[in-house]
N, C-alpha and C positions, 0 to 999 in steps of 0.2 A: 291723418292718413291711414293708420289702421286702430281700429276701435275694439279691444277684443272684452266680452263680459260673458262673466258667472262660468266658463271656461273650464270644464273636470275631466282628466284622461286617467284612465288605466293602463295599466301595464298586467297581463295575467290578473290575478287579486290583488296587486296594489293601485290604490289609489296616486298617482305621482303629479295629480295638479288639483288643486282643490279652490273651486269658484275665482280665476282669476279675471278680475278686471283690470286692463291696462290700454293706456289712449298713446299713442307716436302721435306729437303736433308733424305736420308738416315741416319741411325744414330744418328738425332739431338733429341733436344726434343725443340719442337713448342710449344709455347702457345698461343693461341687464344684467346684475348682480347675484352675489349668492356664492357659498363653500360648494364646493364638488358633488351632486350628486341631488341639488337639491331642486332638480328641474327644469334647468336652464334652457340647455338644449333641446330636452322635446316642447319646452315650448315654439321654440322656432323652428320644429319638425311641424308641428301642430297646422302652423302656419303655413308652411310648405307643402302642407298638403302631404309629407311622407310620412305620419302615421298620423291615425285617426282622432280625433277628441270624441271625448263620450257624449258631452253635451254642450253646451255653450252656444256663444257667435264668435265668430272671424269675420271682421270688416276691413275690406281697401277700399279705400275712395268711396263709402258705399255702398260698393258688392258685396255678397257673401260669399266667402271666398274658400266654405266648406260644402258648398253648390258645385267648384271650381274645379274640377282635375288637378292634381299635380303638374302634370306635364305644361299644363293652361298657363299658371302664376308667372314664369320666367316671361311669356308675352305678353302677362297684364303689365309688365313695368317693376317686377321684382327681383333682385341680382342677389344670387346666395353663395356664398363661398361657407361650406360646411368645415365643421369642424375637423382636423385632417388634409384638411385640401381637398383629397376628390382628386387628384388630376391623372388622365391617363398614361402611367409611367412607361410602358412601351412605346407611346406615341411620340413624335416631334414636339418642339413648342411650338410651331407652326399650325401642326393637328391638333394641336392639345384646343388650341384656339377657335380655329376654324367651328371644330365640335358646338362652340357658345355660337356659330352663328344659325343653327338648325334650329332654336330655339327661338328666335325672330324671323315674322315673314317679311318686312318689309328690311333690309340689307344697305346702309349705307355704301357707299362704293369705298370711302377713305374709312370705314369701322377700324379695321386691323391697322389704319398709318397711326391713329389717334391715338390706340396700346403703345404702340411703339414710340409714341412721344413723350407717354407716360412712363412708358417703363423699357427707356433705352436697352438695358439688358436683354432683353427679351430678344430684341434684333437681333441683336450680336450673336443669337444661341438659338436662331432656328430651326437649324437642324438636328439640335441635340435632345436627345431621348428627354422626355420629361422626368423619367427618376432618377436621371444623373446630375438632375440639379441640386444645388443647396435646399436646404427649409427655406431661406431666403428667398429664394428666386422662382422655389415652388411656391409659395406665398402670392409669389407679385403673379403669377403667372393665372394665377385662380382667381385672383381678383382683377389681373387682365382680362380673362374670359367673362366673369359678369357684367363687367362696364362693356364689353360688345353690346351686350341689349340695349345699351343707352335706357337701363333703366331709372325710374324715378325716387324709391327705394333699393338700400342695397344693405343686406341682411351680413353679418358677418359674425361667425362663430370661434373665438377663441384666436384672433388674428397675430396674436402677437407670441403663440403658443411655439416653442420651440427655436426663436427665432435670436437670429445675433440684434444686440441692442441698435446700433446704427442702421440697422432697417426695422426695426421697432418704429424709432424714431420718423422715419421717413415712410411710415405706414400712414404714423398720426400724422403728420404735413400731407400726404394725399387726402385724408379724411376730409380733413380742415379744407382744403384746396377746391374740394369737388361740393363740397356743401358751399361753401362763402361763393365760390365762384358759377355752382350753375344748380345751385337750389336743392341740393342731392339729399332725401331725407336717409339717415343712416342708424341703423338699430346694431347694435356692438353687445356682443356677451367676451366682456376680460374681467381678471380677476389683478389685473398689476397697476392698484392703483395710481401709480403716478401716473400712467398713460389715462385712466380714467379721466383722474382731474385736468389732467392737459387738453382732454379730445372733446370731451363730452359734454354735453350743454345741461340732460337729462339723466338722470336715473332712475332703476326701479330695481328692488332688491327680493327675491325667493331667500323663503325658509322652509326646509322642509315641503315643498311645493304650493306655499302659499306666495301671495305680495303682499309683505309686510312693511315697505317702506317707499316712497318715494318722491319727487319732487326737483327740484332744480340742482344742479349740481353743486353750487353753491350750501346747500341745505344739507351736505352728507356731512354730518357730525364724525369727530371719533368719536364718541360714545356707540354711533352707529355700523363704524366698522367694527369695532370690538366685541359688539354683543354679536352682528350677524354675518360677518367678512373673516374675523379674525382664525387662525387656525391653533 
């Protein structure tokens, strides 16, 4: 689903990604690994089209997706929930919402009933300011807004960052729920392993903004969190 090769960004004079090749099967859920700092994130800016790569390819389904605009990726089928959230904290959860649906031209009539069955809470709090919520609930709310796209990819940065464990937990059962149940491929950057091995099918691990490791999930050794995870 997305093919990315020989892939090198800068930042000013640094170098911060150095020839990456890495393949998303359809269907899987990847996780993108790596200590703080060592590239994670702008690779999946990279891909989003919010900052530039120096050289390389970006491929979805085929396309080149550094041909593609920024603003384009969200109606090619990509759902991004950045690191942080993103959500607009003066707004409603209502608005906060609706926002994900400007991003899609063609508008399911029940989009926003489907959030809502996903993530009851959200109902219950439509009218309340988006930054009055918990990290919990800003959580669900930003990855309520990507699943409006009904997209087929859905990008997710650091989801579990900040968050009470029992919605940790009920993070990864959405993961799980929306891949087994309607095919959803899913690309995850955590660094809390247990959720890794619980969610993830796939992994691929930065060092120093290389990919230095990766393979079935199954195949993550400790020897291999120790040398390149461990802090």
């Amino acid at each position: 689903m997305i093919a990315i090769k020989n892939l090198n960004q800068f930042y000013g004079g640094s170098h911060t990604l150095w020839d990456i090749d890495m393949t998303i099967r359809p269907g899987s859920r990847t996780c993108l690994m790596g200590r703080n700092g060592m590239g994670k994130t702008t690779l999946l800016k990279c891909v989003m089209g919010l900052i530039p790569a120096a050289s390389g390819e970006i491929g979805f389904e085929n396309r080149d997706l550094r041909k593609s605009a920024a603003e384009a990726r969200a109606g090619m089928g990509i759902g991004y929930v950045p690191q942080g959230r993103e959500i607009f904290s003066q707004l409603t959860v209502e608005e906060n919402l609706r926002m994900g649906l400007f991003a899609k031209r063609e508008r399911p009539a029940d989009a926003l009933e489907r959030v809502y069955t996903t993530f009851p809470v959200l109902k219950q709090m439509l009218r309340r300011r988006g930054g009055d919520l918990s990290g919990g609930q800003q959580q669900q709310l930003a990855i309520g807004r990507a699943l409006l796209l009904q997209p087929r990819m859905l990008i997710l940065d650091e989801p579990c960052e900040g968050i009470q464990p029992n919605i940790v937990h009920e993070i990864g059962d959405l993961i799980l729920r929306l891949n087994q149940e309607q095919g959803l491929t899913v690309l995850i950057v955590e660094q809390k392993l247990p959720f890794v091995r619980r969610v993830a099918s796939d992994f691929c691990i930065l060092d120093k903004g290389r990919n230095v490791a990766g393979g079935a999930i199954g195949e993550l050794t400790d020897e291999m969190v120790k040398h390149h995870l461990t802090v």
